[in-house]
N, C-alpha and C positions, 0 to 999 in steps of 0.2 A: 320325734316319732315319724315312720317313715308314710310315706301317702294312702290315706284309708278310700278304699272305693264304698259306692253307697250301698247302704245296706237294702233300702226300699225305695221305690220310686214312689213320689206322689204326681200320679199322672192328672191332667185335667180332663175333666168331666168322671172320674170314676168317682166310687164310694169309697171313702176314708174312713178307716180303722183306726180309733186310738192306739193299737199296739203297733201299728204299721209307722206310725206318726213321731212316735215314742224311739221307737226301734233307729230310723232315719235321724232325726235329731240328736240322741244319745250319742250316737255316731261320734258325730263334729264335740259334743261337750266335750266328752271322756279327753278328747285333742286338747282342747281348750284349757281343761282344766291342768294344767300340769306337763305337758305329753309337746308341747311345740319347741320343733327345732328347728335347723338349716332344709330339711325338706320340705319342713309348711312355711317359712318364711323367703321372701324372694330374696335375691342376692341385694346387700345395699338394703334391705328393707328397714332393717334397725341399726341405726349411727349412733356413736356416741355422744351428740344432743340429746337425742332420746330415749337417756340414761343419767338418771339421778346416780352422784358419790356414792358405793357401796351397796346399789343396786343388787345385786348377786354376789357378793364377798367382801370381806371386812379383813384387813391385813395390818400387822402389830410384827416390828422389827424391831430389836432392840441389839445395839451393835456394842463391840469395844467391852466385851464382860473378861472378866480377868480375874486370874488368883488372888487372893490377899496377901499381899505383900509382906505383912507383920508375919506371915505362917509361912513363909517360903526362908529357910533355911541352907548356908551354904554346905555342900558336900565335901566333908575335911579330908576324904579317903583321897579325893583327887587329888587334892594340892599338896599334902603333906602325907609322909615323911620327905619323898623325892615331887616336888611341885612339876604342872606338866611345861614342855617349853614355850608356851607361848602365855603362862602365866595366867590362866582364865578361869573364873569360876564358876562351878554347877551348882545353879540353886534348885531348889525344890522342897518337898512336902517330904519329912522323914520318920522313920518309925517313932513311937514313944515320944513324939511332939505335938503340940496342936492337939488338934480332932482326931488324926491318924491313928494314933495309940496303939495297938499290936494289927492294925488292921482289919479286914474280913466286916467290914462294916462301909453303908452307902455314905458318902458327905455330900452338902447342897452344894452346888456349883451356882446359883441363881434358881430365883420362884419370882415370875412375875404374874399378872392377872388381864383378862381378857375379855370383856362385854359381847356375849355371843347370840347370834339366834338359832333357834333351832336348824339343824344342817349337819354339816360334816365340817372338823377341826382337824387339821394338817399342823404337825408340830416340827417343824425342823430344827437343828441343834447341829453347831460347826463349830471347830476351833482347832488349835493346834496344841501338840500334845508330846512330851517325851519322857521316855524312860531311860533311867540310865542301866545301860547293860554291862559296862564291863565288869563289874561282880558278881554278874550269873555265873561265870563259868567257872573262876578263882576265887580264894582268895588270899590274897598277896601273895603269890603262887606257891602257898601251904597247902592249898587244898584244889581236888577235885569233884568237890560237891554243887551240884548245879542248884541255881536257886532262882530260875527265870522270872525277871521282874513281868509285870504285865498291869492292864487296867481294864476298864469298861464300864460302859454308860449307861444311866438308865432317867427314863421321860415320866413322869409323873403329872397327872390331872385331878386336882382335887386329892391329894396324898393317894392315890392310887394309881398302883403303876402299871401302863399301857405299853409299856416298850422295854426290854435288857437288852445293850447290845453283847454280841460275843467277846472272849475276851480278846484283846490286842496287844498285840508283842514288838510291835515296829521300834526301832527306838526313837524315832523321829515321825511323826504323821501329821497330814491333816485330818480328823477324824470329823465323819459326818454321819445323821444318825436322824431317822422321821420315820413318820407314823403318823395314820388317818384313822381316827373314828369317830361314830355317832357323839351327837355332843347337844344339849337343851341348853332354850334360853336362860340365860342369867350370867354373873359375875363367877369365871372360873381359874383356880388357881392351877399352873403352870409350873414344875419343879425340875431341874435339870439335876441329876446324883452321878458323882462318879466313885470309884471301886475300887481298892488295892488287895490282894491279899493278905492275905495271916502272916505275919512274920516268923518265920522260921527262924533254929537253932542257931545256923550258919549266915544267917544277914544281921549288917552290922547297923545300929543306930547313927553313924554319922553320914551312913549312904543318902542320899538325897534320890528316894524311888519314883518320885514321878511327878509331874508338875504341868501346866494345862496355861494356855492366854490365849487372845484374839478372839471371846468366842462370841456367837452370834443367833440368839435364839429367833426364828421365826414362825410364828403364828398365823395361819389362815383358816378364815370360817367360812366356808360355801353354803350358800341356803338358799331357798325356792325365793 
């Protein structure tokens, strides 16, 4: 709070007015109470000796989160009939397998939980992500019906959700994805969902549409 001049003098030898008194000291509480920053404190005045672990924020990183493995399926369209020449394959999440099923529905990517106090909770969510696109445009150069793969994220707090991100088309990204809001004391749960479309007429079941690792959910609670 920036520097408050005094509201009322209490001079010596005058008569004092409880509202005068009142008025003058409220001043400084209202400061006190809530309101002190770098203006009312001198430079160097608080070190961090003079600060208990977690004093004003409490931080929960959880690293290294990754698809499952058992659900990541390879993409037959690549390799066969004519394999590509350097022999490699694309795994991923495919239509009519798994959880994905015709698509148009959220999947967990990770839910973890978070001991907060009253404040504001920062959610961030990073990892890396690819689609595979050379079947948007063709296919097996029978057709020219486009069928743009894409994905997107979304942040969930206590099964309700605080964040969608837009959708994304890159075929290769780092995708990074946060959101701040009000948040009460107690034990909250945390849900990361990601998003394919509906499968359409022209996309084929051995396509492998999208596939996610590295990621990194981070949690901050700022509070008084």
């Amino acid at each position: 709070m920036p520097y408050r001049f005094t509201k009322a003098d209490i001079i010596s030898g005058s008569i004092v007015q409880s509202r005068e008194f009142d008025n003058a000291l409220g001043n400084y509480v209202d400061v006190l109470n809530g309101s002190l920053d770098r203006d009312n404190i001198p430079y160097l005045g608080v070190t961090s000796p003079s600060c208990k672990s977690g004093l004003f924020q409490k931080v929960k990183i959880v690293s290294n989160l990754n698809a499952n493995d058992a659900s990541l399926l390879p993409d037959t369209n690549y390799v066969t009939p004519t394999p590509n020449r350097l022999g490699r394959l694309m795994y991923g999440f495919r239509y009519e397998d798994g959880s994905v099923g015709a698509g148009g529905g959220w999947q967990v990517a990770t839910t973890q939980t978070i001991e907060c106090e009253e404040g504001m909770l920062t959610v961030d969510w990073g990892c890396a992500e690819a689609k595979t696109q050379y079947w948007s445009y063709w296919k097996d150069h029978t057709s020219e019906v486009v069928a743009l793969k894409w994905g997107s994220w979304q942040i969930r707090i206590d099964g309700n959700s605080v964040y969608t991100g837009a959708a994304q088309f890159e075929i290769m990204q780092n995708s990074i994805h946060r959101c701040t809001i009000p948040i009460s004391k107690g034990t909250h749960s945390i849900s990361v969902h990601w998003y394919v479309p509906l499968q359409r007429d022209d996309d084929s079941q051995e396509q492998a549409i999208f596939v996610w690792w590295g990621g990194q959910l981070t949690m901050i609670n700022k509070y008084r």
